[in-house]
C-alpha positions in Angstrom: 187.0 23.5 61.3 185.2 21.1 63.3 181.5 20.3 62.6 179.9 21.6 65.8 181.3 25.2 65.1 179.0 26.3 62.5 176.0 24.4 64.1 176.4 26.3 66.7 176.8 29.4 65.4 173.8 29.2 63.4 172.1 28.3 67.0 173.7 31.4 68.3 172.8 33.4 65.3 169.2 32.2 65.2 168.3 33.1 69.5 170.4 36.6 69.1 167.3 37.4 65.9 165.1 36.2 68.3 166.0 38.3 70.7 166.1 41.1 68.8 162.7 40.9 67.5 161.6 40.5 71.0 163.2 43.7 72.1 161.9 45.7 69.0 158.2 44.6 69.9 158.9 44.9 73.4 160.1 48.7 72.2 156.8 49.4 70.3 154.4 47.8 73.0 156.0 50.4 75.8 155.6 53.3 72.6 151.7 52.2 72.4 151.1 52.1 76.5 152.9 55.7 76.1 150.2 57.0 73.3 147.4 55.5 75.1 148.3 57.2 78.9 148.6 60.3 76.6 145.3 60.2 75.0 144.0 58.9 78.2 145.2 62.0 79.8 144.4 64.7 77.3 140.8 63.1 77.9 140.7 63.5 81.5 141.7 67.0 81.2 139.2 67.8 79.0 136.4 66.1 80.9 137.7 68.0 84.0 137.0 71.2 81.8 133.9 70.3 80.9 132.0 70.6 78.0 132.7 74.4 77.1 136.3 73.5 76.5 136.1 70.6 73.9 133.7 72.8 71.8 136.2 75.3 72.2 139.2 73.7 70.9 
């Protein structure tokens, strides 16, 4: 086996973890913008209420 091949597998190897790792945090930011237009929302709602409704709850 040539020299080059495990080289560049480890190369290959090395970028397609990098990648990954990318996509996972890439995955979590989009799951955090989610919960904040969530909480942002159930905030609106409540303010649109008014103050009778927060007590409420």
């Amino acid at each position: 086996m040539p020299l080059y091949v495990p080289v560049l597998l480890f190369i290959l190897t090395g970028s397609l973890g990098k990648l990954i790792q990318q996509r996972q945090e890439l995955v979590a930011h989009e799951e955090y913008v989610k919960l904040l237009r969530n909480r942002q929302a159930i905030i609106l709602r409540m303010l649109d209420e008014g103050p009778e409704s927060i007590v409420s709850r």
